[in-house]
Backbone bond lengths (Angstrom), bond angles and torsions (degrees), N, CA, C in turn:
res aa  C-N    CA-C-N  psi(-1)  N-CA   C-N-CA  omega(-1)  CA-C   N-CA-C  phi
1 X - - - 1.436 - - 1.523 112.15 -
2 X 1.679 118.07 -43.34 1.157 106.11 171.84 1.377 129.06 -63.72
3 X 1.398 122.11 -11.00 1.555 132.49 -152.26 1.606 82.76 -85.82
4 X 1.900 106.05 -50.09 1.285 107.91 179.66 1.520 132.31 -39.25
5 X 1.124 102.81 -41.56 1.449 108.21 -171.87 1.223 106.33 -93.26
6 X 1.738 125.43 -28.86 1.353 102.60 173.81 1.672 115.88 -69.61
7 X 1.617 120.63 -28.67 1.183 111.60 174.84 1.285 143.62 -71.35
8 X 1.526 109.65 1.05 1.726 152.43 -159.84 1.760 74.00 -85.28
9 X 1.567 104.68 -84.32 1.333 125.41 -173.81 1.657 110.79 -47.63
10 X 0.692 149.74 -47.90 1.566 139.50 178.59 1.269 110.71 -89.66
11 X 1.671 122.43 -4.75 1.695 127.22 154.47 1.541 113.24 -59.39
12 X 1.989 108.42 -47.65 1.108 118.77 -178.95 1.603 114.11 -65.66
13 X 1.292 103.29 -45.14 2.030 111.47 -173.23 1.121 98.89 -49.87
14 X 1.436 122.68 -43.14 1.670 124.05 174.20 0.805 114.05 -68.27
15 X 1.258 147.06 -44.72 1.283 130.29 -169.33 1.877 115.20 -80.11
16 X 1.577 114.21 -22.43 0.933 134.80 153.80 1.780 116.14 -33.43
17 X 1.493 89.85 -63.61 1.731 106.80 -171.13 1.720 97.40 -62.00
18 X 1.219 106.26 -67.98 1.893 107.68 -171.54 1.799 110.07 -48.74
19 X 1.328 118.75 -26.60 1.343 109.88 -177.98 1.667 107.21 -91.09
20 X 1.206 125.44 -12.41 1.212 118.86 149.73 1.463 133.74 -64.44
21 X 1.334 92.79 -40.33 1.264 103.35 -164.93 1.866 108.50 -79.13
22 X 1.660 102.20 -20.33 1.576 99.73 167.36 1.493 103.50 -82.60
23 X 1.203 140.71 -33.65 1.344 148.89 -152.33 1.931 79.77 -69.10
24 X 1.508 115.72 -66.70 1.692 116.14 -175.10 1.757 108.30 -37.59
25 X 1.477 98.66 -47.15 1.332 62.48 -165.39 1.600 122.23 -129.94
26 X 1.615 99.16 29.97 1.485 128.39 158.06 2.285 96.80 -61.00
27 X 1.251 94.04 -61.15 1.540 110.62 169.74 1.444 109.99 -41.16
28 X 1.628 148.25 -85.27 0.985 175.46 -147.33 1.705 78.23 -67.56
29 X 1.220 122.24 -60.49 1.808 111.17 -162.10 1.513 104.08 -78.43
30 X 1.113 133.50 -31.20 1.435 142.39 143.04 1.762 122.04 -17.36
31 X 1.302 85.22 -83.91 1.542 100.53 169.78 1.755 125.66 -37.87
32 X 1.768 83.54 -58.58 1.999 93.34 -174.41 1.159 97.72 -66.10
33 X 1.543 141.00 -35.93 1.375 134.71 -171.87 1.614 113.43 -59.67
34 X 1.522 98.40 -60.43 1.588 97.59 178.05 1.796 117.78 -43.87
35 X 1.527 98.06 -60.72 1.412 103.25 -176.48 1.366 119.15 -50.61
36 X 1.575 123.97 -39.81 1.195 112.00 179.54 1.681 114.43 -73.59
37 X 1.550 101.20 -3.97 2.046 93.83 -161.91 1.882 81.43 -87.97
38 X 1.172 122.81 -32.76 1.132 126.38 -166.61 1.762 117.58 -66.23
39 X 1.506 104.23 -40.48 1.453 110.23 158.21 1.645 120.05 -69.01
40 X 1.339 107.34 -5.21 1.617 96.73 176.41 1.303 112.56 -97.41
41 X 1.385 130.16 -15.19 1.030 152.28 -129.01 1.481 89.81 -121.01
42 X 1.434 128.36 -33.94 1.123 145.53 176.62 1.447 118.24 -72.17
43 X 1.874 100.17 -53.07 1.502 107.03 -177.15 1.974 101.01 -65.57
44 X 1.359 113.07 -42.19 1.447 101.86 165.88 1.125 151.25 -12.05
45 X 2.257 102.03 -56.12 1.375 101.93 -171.80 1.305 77.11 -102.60
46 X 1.126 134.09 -16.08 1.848 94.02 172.34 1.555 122.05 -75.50
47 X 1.282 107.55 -4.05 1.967 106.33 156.60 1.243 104.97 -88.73
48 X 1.265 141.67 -6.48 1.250 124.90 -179.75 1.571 116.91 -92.27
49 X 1.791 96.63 -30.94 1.338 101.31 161.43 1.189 133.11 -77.05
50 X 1.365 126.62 -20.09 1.659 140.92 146.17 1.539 104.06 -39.49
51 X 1.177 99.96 -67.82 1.805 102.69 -178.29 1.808 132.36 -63.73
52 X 1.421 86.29 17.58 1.803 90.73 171.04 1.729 114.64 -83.08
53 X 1.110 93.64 112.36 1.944 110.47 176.73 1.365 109.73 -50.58
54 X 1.383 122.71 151.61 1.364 117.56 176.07 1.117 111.24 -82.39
55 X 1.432 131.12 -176.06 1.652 128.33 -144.76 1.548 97.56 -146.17
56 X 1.345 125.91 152.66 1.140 149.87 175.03 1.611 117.68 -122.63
57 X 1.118 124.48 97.46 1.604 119.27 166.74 1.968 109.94 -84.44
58 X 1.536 78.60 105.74 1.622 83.84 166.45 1.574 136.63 -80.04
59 X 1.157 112.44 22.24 1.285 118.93 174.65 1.983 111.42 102.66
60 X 0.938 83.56 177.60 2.165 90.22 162.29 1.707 108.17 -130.29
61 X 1.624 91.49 144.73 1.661 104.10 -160.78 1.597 88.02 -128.80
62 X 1.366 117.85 127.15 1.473 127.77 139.65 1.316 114.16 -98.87
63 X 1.633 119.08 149.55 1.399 126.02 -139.80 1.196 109.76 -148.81
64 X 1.214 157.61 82.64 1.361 162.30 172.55 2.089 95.38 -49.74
65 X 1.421 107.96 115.34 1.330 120.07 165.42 1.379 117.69 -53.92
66 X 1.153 158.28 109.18 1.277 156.94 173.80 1.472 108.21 -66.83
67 X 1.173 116.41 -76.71 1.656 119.67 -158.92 1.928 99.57 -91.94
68 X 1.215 123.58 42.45 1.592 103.03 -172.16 1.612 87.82 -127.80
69 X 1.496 129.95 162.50 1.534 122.71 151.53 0.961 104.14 -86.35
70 X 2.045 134.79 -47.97 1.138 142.41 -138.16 1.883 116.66 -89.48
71 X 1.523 102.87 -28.01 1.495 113.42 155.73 1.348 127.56 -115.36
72 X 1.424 131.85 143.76 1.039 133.35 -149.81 1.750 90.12 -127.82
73 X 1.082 138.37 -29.07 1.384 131.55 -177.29 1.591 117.53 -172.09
74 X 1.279 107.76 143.02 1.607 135.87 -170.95 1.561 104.38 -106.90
75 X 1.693 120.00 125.14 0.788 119.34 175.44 1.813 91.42 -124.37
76 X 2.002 114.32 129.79 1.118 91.03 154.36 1.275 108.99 -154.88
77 X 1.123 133.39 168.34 1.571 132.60 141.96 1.136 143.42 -119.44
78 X 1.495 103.36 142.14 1.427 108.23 -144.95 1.674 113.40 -118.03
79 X 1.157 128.26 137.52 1.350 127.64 -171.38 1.946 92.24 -131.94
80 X 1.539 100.88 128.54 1.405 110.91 168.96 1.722 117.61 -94.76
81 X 1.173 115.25 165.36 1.425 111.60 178.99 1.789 94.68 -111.84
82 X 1.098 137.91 142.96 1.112 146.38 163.41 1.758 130.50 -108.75
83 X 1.263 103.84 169.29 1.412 112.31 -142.34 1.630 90.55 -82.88
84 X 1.518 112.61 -33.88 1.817 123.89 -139.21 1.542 87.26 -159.37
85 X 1.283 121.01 131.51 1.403 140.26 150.69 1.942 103.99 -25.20
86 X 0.922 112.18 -60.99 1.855 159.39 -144.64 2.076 90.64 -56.46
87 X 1.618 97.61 -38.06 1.505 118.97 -151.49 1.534 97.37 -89.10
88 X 1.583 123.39 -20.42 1.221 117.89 175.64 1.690 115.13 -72.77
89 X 1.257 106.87 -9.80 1.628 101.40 176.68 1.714 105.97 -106.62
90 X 0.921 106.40 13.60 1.537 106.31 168.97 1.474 104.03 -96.26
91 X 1.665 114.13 -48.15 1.543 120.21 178.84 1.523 115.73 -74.01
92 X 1.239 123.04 1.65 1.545 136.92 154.70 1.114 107.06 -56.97
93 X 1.607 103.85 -70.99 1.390 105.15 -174.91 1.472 125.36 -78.41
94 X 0.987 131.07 -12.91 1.604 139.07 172.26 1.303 90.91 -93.77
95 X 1.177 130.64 29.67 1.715 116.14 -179.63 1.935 105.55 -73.56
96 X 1.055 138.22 -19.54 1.007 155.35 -152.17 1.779 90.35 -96.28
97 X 1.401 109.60 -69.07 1.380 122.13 -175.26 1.880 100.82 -50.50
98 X 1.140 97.88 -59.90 1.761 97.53 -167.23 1.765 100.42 -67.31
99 X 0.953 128.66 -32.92 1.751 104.65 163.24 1.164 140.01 -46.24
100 X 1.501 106.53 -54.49 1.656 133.20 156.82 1.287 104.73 -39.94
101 X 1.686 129.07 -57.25 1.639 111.44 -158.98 2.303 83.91 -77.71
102 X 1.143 108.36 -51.49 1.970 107.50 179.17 1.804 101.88 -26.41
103 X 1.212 103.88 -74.25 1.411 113.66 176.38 1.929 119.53 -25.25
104 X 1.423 80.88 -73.93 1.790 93.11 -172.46 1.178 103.40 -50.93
105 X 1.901 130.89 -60.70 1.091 141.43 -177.90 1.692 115.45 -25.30
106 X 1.736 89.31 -72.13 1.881 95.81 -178.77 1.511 105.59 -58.67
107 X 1.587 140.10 -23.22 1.201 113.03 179.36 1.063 123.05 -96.95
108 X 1.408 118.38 -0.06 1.159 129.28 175.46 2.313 108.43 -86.41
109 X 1.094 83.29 -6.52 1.785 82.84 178.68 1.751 109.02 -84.07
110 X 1.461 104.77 168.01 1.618 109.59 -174.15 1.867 93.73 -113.75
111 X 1.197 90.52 -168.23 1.754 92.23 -179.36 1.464 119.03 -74.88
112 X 1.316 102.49 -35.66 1.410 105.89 -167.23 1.633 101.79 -53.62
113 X 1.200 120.60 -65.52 1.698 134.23 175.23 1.084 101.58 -29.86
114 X 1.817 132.85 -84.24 1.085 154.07 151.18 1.498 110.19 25.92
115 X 1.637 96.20 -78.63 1.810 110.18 -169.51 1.167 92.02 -84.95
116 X 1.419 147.92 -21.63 1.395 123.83 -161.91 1.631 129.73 -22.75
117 X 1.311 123.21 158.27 1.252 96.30 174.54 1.374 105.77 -106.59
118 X 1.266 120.05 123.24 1.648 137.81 153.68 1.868 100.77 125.55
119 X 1.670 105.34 2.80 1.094 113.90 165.83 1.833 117.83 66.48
120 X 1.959 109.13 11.01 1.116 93.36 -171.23 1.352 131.01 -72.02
121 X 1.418 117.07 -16.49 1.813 129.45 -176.23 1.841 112.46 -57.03
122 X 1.277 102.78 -57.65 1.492 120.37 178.83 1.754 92.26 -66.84
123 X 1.340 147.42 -51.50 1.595 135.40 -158.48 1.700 89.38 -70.03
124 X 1.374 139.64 -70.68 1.271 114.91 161.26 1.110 143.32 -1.92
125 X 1.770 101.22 -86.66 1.488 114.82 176.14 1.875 102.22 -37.24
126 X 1.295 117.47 -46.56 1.682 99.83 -172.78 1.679 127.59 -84.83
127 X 1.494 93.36 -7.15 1.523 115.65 173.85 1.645 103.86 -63.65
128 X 1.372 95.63 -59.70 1.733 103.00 177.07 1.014 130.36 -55.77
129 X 1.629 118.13 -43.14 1.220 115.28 165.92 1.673 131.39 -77.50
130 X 1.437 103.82 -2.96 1.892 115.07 176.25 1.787 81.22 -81.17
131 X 1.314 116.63 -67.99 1.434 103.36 -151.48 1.451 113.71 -46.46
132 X 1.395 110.24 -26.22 1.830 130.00 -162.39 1.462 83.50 -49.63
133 X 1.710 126.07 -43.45 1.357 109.65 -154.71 2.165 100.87 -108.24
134 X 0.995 121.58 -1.11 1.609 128.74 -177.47 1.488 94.82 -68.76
135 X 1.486 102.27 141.04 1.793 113.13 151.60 1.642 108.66 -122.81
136 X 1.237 116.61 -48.26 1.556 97.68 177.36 1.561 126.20 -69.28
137 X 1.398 110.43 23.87 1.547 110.25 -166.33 1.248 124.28 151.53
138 X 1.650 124.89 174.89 1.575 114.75 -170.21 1.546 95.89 -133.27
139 X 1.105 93.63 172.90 1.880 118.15 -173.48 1.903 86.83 -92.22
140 X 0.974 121.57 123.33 1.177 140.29 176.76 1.890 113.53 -87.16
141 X 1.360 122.60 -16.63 1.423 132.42 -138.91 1.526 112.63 160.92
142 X 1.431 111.70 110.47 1.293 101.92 162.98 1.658 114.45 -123.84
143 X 1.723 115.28 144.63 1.503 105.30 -164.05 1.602 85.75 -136.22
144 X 1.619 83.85 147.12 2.051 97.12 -177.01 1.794 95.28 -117.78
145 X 1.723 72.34 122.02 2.012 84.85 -150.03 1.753 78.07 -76.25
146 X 1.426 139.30 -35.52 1.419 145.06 -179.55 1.386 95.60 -122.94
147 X 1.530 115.55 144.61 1.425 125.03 156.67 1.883 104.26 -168.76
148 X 1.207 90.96 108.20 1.756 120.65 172.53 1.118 83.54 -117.01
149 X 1.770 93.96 127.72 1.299 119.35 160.10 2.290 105.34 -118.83
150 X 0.739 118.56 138.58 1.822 123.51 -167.22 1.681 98.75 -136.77
């Protein structure tokens, strides 16, 4: 009987010891996992923040609607993201050209486009038509830092 109970007891100490000893290092593989996903996750946005394109502000456009009854005018401004540093002195000088296609574009839109929500149909439509006229490069992004439409 005594053998019994001491072997009850050093069945338990063991089993004691092994569930610690997985608990250490169930824990320990836990830990290193997070920390390392967390440093990658880190090195990330600092490439993502490396990887911000330089920017173009194209001016602000008010816009008389042509074909709508229900809106009468578009106010917006617009800043592009670009491909190449290189491309802002091309859009200097076509600054004249890229208003005209901004211009025509917004009056040529209906409401639905117009109000969209998050505005992506119309940021296209003017992406496409800036690049229609670029040679050293493309508009990567276009963002309407204001856009009231009335």
């Amino acid at each position: 009987m005594a053998e019994e109970g001491q072997m009850n007891f050093k069945m338990l100490a063991l089993i004691i010891v092994l569930v610690v000893i997985i608990t250490g290092v169930a824990s320990f593989t836990f830990f290193t996992y997070f920390s390392v996903s967390s440093d990658e996750q880190n090195k990330e946005q600092v490439k993502s923040i490396e990887d911000i394109r330089p920017t173009y502000n194209a001016g602000s456009y008010t816009v008389n609607i042509s074909n709508n009854s229900q809106i009468s005018f578009v106010r917006a401004t617009i800043v592009f993201e670009l491909e190449n540093a290189e491309l802002a002195k091309e859009l200097d000088k076509r600054s004249s050209q890229i208003r005209d296609r901004v211009i025509s574009t917004l009056r040529a839109q209906n409401q639905e486009i117009l109000e969209e929500p998050g505005s992506d149909t119309i940021k296209k439509i003017v992406k496409d038509k800036i690049n229609e006229l670029l040679i050293s490069g493309k508009i990567t992004n276009v963002w309407f830092t204001e856009l009231v439409v009335q």
